[in-house]
Backbone of each chain as ProteinMPNN parsed JSONL, in Angstrom:
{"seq_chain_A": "XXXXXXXXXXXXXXXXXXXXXXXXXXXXXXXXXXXXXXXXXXXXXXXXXXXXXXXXXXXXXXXXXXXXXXXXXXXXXXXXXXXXXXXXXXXXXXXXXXXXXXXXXXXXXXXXXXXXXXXXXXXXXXXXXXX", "coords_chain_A": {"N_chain_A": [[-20.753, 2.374, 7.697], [-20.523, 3.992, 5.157], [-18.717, 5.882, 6.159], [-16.695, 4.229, 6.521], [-16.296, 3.453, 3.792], [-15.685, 5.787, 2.758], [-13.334, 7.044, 4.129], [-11.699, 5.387, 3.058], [-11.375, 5.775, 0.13], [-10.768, 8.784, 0.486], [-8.474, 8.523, 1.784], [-6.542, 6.879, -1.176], [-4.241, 6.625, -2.453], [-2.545, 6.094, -0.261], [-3.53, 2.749, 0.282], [-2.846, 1.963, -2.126], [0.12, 2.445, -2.267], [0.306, 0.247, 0.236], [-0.039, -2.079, -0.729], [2.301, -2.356, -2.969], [3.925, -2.524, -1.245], [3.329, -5.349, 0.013], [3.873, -6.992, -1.964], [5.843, -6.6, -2.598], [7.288, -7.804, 0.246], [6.082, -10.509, 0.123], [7.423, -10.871, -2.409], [9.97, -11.012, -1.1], [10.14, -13.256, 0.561], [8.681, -15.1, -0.643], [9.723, -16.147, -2.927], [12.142, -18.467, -4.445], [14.169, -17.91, -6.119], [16.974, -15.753, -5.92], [17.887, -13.701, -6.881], [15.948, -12.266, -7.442], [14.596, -11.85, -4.437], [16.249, -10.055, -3.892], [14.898, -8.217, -6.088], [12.23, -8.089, -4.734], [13.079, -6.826, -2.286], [13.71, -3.797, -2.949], [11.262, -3.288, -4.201], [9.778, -2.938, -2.036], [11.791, -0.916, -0.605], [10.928, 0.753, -2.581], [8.387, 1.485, -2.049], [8.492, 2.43, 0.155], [9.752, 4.533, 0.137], [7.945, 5.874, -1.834], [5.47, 6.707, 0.147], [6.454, 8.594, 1.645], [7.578, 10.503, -0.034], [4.373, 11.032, -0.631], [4.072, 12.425, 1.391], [5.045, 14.801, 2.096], [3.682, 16.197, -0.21], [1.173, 18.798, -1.396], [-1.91, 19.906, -2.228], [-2.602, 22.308, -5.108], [-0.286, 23.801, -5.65], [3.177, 24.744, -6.157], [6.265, 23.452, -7.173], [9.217, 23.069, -5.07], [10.641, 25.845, -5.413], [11.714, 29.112, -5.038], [10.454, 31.959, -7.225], [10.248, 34.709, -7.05], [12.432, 37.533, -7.822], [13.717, 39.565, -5.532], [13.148, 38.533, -2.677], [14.287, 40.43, -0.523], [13.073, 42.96, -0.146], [10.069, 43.16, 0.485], [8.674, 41.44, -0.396], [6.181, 38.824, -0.011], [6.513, 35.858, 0.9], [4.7, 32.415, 0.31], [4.447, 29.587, 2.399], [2.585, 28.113, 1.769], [2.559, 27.716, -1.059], [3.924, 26.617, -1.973], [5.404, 22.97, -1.922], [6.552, 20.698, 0.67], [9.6, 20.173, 0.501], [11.574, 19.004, 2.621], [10.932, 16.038, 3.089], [11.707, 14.905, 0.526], [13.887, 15.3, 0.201], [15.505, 14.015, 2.335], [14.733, 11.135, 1.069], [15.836, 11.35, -1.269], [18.756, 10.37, -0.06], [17.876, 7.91, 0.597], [17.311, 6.437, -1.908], [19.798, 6.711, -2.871], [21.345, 4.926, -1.386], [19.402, 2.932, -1.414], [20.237, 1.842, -3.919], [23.034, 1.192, -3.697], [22.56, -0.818, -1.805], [21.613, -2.536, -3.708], [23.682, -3.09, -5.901], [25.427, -4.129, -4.106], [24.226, -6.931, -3.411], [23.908, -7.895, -5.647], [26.776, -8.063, -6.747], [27.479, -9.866, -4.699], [25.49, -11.921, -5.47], [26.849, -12.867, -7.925], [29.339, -13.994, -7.246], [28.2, -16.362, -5.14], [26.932, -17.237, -7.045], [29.357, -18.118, -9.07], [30.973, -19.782, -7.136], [28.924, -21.73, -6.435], [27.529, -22.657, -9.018], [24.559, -22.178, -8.903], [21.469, -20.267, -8.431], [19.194, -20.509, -7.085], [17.465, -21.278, -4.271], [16.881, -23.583, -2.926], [18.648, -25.5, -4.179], [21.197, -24.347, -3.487], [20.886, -24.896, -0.605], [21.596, -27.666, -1.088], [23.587, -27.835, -2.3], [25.129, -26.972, -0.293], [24.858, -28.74, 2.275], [25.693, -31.066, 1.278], [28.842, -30.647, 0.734]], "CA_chain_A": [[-20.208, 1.675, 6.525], [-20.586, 4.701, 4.182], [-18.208, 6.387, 6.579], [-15.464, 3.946, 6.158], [-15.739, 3.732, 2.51], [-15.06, 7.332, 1.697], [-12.225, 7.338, 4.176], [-10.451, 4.725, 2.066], [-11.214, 6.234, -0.844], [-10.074, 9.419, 0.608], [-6.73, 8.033, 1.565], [-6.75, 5.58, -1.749], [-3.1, 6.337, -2.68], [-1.723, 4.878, 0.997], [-3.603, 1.513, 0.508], [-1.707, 1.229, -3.0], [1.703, 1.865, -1.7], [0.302, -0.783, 1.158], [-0.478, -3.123, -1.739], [2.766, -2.236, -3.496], [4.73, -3.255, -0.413], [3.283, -6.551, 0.063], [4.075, -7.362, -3.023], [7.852, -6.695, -1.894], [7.386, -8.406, 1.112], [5.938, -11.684, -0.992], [9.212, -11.381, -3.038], [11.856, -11.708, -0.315], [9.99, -14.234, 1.26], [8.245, -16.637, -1.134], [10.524, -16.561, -4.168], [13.351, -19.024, -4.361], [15.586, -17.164, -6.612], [18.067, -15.002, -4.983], [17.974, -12.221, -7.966], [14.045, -12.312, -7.068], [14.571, -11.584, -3.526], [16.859, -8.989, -4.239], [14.274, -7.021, -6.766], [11.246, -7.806, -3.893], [13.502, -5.917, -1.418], [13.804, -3.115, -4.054], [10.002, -3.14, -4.308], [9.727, -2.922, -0.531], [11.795, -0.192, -0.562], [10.522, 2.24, -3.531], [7.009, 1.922, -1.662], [8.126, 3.269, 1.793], [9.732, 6.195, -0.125], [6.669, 6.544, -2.266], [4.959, 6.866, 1.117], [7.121, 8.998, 2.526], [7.049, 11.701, -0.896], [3.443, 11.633, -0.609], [3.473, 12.825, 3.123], [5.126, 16.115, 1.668], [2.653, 16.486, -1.081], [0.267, 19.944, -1.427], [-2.186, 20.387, -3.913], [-2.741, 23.757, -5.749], [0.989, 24.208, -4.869], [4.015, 24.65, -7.315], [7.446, 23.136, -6.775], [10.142, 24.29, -4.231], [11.801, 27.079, -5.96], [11.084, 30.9, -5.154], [11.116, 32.294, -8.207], [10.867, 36.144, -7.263], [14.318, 37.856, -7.699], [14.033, 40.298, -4.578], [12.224, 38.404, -1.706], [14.482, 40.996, 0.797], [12.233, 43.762, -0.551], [8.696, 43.334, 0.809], [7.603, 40.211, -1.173], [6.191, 37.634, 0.769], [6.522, 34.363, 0.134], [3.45, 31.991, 1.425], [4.692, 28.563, 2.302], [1.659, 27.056, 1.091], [2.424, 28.043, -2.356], [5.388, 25.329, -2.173], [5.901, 21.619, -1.974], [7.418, 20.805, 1.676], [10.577, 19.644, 0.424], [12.175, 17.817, 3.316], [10.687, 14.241, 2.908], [11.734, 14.435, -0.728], [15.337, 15.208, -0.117], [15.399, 12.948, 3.087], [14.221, 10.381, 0.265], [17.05, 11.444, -2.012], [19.878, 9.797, 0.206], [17.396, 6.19, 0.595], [17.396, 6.054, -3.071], [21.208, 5.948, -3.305], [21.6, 4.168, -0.534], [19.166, 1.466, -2.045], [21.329, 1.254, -5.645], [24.468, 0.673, -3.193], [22.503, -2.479, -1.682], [21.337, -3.495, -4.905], [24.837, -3.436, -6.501], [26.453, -5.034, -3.284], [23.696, -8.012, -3.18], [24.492, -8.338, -7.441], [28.006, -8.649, -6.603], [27.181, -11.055, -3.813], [25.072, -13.024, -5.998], [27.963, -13.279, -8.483], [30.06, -14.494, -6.231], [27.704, -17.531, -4.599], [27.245, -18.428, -8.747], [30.497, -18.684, -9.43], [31.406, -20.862, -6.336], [28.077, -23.013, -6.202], [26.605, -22.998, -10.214], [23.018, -21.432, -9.231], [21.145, -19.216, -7.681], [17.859, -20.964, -6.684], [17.654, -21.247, -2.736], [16.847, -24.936, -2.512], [19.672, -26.071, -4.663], [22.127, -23.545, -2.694], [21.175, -25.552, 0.531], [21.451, -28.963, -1.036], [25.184, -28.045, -2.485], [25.784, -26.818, 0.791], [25.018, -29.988, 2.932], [26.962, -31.932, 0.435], [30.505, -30.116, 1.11]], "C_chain_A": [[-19.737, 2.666, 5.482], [-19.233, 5.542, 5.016], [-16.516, 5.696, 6.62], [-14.625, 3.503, 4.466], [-15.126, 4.513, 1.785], [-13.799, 7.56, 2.993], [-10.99, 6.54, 3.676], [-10.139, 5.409, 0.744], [-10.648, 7.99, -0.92], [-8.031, 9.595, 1.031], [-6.378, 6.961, 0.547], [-4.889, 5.352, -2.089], [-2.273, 5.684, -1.606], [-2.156, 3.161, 0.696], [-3.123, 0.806, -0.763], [-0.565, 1.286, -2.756], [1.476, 1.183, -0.527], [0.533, -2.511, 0.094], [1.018, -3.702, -2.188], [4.176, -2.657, -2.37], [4.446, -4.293, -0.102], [3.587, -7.0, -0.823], [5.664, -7.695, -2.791], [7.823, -7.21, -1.284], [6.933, -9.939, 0.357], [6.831, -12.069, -1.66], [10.09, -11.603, -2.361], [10.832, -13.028, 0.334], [9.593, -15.83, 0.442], [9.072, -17.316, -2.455], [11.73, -17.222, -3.635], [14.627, -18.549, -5.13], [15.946, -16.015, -5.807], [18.034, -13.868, -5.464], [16.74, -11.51, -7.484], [13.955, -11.224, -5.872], [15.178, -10.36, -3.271], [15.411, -7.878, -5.148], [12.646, -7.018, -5.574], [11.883, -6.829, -2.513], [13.523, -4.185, -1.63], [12.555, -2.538, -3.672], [9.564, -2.362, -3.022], [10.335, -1.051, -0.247], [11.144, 1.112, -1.329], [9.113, 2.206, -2.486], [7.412, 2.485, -0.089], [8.587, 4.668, 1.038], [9.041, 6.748, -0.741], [5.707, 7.161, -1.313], [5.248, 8.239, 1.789], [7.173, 10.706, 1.796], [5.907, 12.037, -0.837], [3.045, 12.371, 0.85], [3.851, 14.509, 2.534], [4.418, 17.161, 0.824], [1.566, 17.753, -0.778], [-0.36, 20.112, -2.442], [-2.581, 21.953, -3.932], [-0.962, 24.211, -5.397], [2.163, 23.592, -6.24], [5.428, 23.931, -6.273], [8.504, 23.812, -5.775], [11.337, 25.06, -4.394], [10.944, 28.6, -5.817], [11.777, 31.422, -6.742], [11.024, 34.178, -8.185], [12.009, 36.341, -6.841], [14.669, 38.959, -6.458], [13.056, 39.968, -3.433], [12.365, 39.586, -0.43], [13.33, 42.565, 0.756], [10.577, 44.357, -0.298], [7.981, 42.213, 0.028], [7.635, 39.348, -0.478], [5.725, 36.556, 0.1], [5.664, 33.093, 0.779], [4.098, 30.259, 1.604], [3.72, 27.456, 1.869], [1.683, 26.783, -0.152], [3.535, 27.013, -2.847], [4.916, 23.936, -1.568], [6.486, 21.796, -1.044], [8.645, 20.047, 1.206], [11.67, 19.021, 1.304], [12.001, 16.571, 3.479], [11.479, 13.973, 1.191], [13.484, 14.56, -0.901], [15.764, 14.685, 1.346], [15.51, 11.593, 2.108], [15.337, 10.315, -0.546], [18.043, 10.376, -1.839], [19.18, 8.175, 0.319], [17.27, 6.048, -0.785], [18.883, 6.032, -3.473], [21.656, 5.2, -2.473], [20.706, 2.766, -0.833], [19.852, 1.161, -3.5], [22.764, 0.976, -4.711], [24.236, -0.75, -2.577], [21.939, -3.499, -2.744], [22.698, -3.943, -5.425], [25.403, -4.522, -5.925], [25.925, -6.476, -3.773], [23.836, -9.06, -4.935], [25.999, -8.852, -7.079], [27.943, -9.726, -5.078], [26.558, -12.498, -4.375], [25.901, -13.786, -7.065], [28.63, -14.288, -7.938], [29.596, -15.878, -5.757], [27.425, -18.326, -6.479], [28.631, -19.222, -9.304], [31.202, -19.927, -8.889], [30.26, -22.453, -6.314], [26.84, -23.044, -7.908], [24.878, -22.661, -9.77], [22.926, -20.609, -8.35], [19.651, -19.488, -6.918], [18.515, -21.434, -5.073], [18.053, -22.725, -2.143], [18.185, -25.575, -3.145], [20.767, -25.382, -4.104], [22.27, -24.774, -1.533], [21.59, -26.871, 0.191], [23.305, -28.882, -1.268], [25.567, -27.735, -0.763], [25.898, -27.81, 2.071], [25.866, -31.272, 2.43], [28.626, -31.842, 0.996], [30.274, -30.685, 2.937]], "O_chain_A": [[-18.697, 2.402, 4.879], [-18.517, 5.958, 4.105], [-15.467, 6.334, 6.71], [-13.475, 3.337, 4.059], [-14.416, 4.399, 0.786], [-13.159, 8.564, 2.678], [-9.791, 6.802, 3.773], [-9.007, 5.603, 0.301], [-10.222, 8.491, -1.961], [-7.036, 10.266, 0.759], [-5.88, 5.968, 1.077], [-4.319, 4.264, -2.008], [-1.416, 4.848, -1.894], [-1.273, 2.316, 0.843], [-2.953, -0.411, -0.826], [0.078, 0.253, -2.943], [2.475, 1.319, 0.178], [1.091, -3.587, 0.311], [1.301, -4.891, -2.042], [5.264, -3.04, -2.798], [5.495, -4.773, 0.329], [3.702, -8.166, -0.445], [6.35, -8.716, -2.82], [8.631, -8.042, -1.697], [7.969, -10.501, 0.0], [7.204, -13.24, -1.728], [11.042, -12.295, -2.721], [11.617, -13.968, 0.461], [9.915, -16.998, 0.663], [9.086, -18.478, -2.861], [12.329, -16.804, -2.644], [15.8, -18.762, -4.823], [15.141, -15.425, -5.086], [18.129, -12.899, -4.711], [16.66, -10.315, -7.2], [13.479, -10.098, -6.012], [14.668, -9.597, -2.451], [15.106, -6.804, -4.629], [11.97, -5.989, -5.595], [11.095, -6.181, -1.825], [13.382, -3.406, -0.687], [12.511, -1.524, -2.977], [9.043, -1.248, -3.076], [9.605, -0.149, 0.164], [10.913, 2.205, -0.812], [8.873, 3.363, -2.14], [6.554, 2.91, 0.684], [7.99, 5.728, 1.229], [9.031, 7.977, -0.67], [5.057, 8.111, -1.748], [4.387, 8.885, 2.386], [6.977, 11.755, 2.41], [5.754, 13.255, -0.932], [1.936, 12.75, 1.228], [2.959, 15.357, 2.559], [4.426, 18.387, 0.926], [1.035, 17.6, 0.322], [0.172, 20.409, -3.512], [-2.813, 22.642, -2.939], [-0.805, 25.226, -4.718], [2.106, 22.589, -6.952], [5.52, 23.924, -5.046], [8.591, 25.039, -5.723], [12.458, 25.05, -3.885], [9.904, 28.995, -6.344], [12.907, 31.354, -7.225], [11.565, 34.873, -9.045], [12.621, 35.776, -5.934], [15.857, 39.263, -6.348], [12.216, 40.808, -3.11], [11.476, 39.862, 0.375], [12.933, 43.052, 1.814], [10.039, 45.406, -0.653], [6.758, 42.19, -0.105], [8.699, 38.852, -0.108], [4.935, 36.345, -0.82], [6.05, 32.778, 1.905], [4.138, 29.735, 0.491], [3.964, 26.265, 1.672], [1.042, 25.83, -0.596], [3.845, 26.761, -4.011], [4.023, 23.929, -0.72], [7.186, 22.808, -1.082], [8.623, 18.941, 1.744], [12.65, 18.531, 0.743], [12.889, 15.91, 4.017], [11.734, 12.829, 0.815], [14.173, 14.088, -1.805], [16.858, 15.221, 1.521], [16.479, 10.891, 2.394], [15.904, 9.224, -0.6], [18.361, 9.597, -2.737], [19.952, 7.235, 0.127], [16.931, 4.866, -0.845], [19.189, 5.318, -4.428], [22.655, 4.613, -2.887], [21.174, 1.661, -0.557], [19.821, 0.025, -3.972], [23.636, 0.414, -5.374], [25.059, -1.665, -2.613], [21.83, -4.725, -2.714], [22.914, -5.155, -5.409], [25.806, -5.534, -6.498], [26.688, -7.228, -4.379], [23.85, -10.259, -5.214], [26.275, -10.049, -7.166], [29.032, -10.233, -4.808], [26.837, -13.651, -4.046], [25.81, -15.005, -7.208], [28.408, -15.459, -8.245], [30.462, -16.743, -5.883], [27.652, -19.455, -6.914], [28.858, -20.351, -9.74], [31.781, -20.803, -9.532], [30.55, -23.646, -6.229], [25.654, -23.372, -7.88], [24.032, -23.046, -10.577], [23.806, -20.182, -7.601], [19.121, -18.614, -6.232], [19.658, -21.805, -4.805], [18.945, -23.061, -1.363], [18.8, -26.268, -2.335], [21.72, -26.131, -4.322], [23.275, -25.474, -1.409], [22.035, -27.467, 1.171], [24.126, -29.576, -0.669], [26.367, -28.472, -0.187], [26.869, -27.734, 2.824], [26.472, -32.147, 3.05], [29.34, -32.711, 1.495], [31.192, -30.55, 3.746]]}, "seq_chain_B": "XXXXXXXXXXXXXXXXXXXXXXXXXXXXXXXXXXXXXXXXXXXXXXXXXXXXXXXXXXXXXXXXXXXXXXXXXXXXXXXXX", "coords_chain_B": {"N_chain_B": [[-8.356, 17.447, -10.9], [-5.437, 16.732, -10.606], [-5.876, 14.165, -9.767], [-6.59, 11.687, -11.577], [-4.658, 11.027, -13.421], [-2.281, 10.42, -11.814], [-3.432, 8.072, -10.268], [-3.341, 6.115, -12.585], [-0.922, 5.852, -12.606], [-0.17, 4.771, -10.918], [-1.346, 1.997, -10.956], [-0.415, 1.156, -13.091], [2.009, 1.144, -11.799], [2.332, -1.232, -9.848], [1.046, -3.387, -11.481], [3.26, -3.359, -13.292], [5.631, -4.325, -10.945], [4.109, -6.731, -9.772], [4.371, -8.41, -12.143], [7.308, -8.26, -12.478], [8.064, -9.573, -10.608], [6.775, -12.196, -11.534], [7.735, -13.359, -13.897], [9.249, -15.877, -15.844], [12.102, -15.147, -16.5], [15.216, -14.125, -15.679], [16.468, -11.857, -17.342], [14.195, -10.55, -18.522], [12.991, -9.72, -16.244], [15.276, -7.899, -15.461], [14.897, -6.117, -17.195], [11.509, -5.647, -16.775], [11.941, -4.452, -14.186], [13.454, -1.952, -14.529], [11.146, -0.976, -16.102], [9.565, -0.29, -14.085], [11.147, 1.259, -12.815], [11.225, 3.233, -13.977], [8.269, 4.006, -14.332], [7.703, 5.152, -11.855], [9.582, 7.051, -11.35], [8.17, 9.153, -13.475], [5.902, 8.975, -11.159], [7.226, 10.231, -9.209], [7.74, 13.296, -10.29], [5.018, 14.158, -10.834], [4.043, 14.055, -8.264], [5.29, 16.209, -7.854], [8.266, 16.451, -6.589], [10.831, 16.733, -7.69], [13.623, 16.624, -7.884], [14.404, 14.001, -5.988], [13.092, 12.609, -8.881], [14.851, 12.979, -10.806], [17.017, 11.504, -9.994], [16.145, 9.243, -9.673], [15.745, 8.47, -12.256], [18.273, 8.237, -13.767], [19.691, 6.864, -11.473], [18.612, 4.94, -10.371], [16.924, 4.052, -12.388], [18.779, 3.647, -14.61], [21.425, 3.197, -13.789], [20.787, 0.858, -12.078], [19.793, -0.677, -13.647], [21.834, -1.462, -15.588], [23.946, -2.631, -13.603], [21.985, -4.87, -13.111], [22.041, -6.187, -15.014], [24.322, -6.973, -16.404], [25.135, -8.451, -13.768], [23.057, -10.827, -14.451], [24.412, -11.441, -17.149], [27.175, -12.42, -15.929], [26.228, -14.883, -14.598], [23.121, -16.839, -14.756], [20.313, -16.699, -16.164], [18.128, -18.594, -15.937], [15.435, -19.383, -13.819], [13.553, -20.796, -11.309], [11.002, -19.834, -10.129]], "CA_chain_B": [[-7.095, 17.622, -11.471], [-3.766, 15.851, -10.863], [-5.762, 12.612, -9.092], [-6.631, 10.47, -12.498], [-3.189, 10.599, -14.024], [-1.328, 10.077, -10.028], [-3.872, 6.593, -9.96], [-3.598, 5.411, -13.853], [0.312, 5.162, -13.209], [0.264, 3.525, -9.889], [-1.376, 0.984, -11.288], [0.975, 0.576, -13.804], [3.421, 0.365, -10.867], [1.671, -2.41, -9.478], [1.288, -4.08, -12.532], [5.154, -4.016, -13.585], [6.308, -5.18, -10.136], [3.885, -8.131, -9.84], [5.419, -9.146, -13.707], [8.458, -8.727, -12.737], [8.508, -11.071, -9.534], [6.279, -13.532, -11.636], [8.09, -13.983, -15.004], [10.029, -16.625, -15.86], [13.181, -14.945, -17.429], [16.005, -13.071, -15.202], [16.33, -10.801, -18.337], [12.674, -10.264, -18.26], [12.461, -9.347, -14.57], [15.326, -7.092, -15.387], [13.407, -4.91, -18.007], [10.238, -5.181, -16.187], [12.087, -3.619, -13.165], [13.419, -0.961, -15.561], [10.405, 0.042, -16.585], [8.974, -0.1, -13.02], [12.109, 2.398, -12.251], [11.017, 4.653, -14.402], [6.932, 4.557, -14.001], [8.333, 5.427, -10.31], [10.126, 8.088, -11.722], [6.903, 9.94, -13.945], [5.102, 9.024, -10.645], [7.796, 11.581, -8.178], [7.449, 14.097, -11.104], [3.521, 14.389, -10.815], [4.246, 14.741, -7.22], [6.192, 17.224, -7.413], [9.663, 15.9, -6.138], [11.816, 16.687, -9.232], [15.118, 16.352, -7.227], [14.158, 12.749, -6.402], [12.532, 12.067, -9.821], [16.178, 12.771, -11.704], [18.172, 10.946, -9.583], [16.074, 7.959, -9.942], [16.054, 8.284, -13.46], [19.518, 8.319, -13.712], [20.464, 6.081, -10.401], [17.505, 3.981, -10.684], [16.483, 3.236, -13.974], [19.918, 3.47, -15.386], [22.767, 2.208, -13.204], [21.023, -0.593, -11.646], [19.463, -2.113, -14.741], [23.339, -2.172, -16.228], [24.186, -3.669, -12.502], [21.231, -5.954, -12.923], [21.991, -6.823, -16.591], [25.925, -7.538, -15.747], [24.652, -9.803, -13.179], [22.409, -12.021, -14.828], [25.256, -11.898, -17.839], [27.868, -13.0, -15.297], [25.294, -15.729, -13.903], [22.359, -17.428, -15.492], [18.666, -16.176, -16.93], [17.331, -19.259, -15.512], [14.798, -19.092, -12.435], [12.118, -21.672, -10.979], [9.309, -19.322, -9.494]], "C_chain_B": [[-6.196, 16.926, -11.678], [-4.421, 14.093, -10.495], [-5.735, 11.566, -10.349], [-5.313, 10.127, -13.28], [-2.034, 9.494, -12.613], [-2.297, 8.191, -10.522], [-3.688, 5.753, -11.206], [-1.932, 5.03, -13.754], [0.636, 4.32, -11.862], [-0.361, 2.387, -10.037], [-0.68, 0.599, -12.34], [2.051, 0.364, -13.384], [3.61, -0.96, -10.668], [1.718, -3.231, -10.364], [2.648, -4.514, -12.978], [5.828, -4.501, -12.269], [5.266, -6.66, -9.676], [4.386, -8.819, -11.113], [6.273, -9.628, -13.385], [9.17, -9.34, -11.068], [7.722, -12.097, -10.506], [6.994, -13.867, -12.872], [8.85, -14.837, -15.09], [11.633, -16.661, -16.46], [13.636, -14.169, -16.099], [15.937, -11.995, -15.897], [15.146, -10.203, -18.415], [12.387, -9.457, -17.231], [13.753, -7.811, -14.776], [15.019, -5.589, -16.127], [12.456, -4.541, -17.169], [10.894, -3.766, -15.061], [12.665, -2.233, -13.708], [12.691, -0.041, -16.197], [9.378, 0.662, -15.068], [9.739, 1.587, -12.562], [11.333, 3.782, -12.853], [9.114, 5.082, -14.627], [7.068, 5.721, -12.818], [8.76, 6.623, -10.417], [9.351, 9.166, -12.058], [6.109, 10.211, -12.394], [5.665, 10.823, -9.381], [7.557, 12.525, -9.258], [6.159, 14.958, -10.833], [3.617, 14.512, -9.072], [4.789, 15.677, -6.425], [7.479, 17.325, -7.109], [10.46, 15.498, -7.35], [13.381, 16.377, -9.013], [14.982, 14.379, -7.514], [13.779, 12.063, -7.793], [14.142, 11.582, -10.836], [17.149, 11.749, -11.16], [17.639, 9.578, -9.322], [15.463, 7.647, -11.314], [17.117, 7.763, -14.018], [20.4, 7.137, -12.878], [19.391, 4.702, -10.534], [17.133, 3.335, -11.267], [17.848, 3.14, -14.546], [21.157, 2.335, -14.7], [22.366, 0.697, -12.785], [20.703, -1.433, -12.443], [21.163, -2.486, -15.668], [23.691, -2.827, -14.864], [23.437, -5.175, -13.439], [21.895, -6.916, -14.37], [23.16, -7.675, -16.78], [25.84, -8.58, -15.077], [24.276, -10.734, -13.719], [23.827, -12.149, -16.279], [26.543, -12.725, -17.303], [27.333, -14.931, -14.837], [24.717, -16.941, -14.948], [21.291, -17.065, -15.561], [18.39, -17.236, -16.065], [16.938, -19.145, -14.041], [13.48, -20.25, -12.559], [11.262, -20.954, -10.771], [9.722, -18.058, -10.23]], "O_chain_B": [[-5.986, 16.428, -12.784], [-3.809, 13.064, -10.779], [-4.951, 10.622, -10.257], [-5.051, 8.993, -13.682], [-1.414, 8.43, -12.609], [-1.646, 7.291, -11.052], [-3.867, 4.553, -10.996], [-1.476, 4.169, -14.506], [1.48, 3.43, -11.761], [-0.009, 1.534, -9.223], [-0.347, -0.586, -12.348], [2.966, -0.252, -13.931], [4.525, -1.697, -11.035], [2.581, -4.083, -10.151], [3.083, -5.665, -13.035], [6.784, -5.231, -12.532], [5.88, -7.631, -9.235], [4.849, -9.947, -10.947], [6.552, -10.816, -13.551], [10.319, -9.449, -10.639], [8.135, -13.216, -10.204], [6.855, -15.082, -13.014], [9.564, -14.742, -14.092], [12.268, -17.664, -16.786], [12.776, -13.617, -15.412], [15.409, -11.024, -15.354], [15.249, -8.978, -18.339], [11.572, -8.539, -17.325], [13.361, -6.724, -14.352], [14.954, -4.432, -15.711], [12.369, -3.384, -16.759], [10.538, -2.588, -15.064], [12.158, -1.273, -13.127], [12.989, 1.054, -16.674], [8.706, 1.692, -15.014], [9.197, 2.622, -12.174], [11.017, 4.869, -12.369], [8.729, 6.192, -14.993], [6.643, 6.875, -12.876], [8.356, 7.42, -9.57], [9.467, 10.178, -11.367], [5.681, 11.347, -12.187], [5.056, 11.82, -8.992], [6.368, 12.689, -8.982], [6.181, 16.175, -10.648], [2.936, 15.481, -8.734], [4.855, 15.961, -5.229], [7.965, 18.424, -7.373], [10.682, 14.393, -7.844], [14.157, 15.961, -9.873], [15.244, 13.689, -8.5], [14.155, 10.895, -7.897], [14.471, 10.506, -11.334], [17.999, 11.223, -11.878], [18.387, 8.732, -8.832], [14.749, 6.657, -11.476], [16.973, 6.81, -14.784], [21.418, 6.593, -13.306], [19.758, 3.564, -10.825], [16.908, 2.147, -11.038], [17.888, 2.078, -15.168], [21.558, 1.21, -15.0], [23.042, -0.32, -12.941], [20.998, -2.626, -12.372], [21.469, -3.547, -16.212], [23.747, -4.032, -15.107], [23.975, -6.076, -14.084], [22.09, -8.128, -14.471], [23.113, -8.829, -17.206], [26.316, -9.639, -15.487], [25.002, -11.726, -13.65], [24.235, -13.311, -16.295], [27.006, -13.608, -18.025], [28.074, -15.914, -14.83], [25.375, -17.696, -15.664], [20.993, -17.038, -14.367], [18.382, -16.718, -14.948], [17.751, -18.892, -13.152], [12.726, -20.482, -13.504], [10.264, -21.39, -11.344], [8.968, -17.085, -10.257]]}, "name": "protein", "num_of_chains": 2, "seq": "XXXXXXXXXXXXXXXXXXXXXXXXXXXXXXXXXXXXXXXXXXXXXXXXXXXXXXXXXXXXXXXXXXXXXXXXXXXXXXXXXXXXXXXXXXXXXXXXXXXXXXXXXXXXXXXXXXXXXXXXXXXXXXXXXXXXXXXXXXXXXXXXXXXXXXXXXXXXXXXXXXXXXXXXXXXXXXXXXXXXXXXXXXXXXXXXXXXXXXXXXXXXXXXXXXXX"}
């Protein structure tokens, strides 16, 4: 028992970005607004790339910039002393790539307002069995 | 060291994205998510990932809350759930 307490509490930051994605997953699914579903997708995403920055994560470890000015020289440089910086600029391109499906799904939702006066799900389907 | 600050703002993550699926304002939800952007933001910082942190300062907190804001001005504030 004592053995699976302290390995939650040793991994505690995974079971809040677990938390922090159900939460997203709860928004596309149970909300009826459309805007909604849109910012629970959002949600969904920031927590896999929160996930995904902390996999790169080192502690006692500075950022990934060498800052001596003659590494060719005999200075070695310890890779532990850095931040693995490939999950975080992996991560880079899913954070503009989620503001390009936020925008689209904004100008999508425009679009279904203008033609059908709301944005609530149930009243979408009811205009739409009407026509 | 770094762990009590890292856990005091992911629950302030948590906190601003359950708000801002439960409030009852579009305008509302797009603040909340605004400020979510940018907890999100402090949080890559403290992890080190300063590349990511700016560019969802900037791309994140900025562009999409004028998206979002445009939207609901185009639209309507009103929401059932």
């Amino acid at each position: 028992m004592s053995d699976v307490l302290s390995l939650i509490i040793a991994k505690y930051n995974y079971w809040l970005y677990v938390i922090l994605m159900m939460i997203g997953l709860y928004g596309m699914i149970a909300k009826n607004n459309l805007i909604k579903k849109v910012v629970g997708m959002n949600i969904f995403q920031t927590a896999i790339i929160l996930f995904y920055v902390s996999i790169g994560y080192k502690t006692n470890a500075g950022i990934p910039i060498i800052t001596t000015a003659d590494t060719a020289h005999g200075v070695v440089v310890k890779a532990a002393d850095y931040i693995n910086p490939l999950t975080s600029c992996l991560m880079l391109t899913a954070i503009v790539v989620s503001v390009a499906t936020f925008g689209y799904a904004m100008a999508l939702a425009v679009r279904i307002y203008q033609r059908y006066q709301t944005l609530e799900e149930d009243e979408l389907r009811m205009r739409l069995s009407e026509e | 060291m770094h762990w009590p600050i890292d856990i005091i703002v992911l629950t302030f993550v948590i906190f601003c994205a359950i708000a801002a699926l439960s409030v009852k304002d579009l305008l509302g939800t797009a603040i909340l998510f605004g400020a979510y952007s940018f907890l999100m933001c402090l949080l890559w910082t403290i992890m080190g990932a300063v590349d990511v942190a700016f560019t969802e300062a900037s791309v994140g907190a900025g562009v999409s809350t004028v998206f979002f804001v445009a939207a609901i001005f185009r639209t309507s504030r009103r929401t059932k759930d």
